[in-house]
C-alpha positions in Angstrom: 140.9 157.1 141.5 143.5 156.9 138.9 146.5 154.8 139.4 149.7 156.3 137.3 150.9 153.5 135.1 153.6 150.8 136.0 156.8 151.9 134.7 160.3 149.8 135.1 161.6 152.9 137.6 158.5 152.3 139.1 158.6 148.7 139.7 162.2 149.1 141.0 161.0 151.4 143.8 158.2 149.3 144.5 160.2 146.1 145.0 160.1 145.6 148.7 163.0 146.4 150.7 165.0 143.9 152.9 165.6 144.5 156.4 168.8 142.2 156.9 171.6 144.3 156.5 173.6 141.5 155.2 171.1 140.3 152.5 171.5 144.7 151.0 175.3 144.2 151.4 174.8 141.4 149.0 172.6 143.0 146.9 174.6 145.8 146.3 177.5 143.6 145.4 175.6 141.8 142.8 174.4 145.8 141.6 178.3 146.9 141.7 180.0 143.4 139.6 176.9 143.6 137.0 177.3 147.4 136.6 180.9 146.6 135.8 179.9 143.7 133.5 178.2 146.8 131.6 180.0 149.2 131.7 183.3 146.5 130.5 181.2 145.1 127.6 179.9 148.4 126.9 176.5 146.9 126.6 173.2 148.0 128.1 170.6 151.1 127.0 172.6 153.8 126.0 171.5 156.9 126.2 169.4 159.1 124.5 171.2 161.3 122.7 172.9 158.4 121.3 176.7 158.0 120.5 179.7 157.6 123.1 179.9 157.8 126.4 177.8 160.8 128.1 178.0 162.1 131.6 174.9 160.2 132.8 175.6 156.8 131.0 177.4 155.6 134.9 174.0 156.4 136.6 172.6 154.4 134.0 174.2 151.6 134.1 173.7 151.7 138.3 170.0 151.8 137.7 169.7 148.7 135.3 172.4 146.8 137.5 170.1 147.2 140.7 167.0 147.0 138.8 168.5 143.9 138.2 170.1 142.7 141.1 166.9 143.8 143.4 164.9 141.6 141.0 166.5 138.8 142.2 166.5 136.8 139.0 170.1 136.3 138.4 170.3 134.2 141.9 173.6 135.8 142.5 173.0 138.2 145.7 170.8 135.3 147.2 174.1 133.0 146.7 176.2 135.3 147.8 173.6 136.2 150.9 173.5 132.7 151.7 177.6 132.8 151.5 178.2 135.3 154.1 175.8 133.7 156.2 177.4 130.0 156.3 180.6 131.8 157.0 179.1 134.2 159.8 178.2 130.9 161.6 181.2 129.4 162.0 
């Protein structure tokens, strides 16, 4: 059998999925403030057809911030996981 080749869009679907609810509310956080990081410093793949700002640029931008974010090597979501739940518990 043929496996299709690992692509980044695939390992970002691949990357298991937490169940806590609070740990995704994290890690969407992290997505949203480095999207905006992005989007501010107007850095990132633009894309392809080069030049400003095109429609799909946002969607982008949301795709490498969770790719990152879900990756889990910026420690951010897992500090701001760990946040939420020292505060829940008082």
């Amino acid at each position: 059998m043929i496996e299709a080749p690992t692509t980044f869009s695939n390992a970002v679907q691949a990357a298991p999925r937490q169940e806590d609810p609070l740990r995704e509310q994290a890690i969407q956080l992290e997505a949203f403030m480095f999207a905006e990081l992005l989007r501010v410093s107007d850095t990132g793949i633009s894309s392809p057809d080069g030049g400003g700002d095109s429609q799909f640029d946002s969607f982008l931008r949301q795709t490498q911030a969770e790719a990152v974010a879900r990756s889990g090597q910026t420690g951010l979501a897992e500090s701001i996981y760990q946040a939420l739940i020292r505060q829940e518990q008082r």
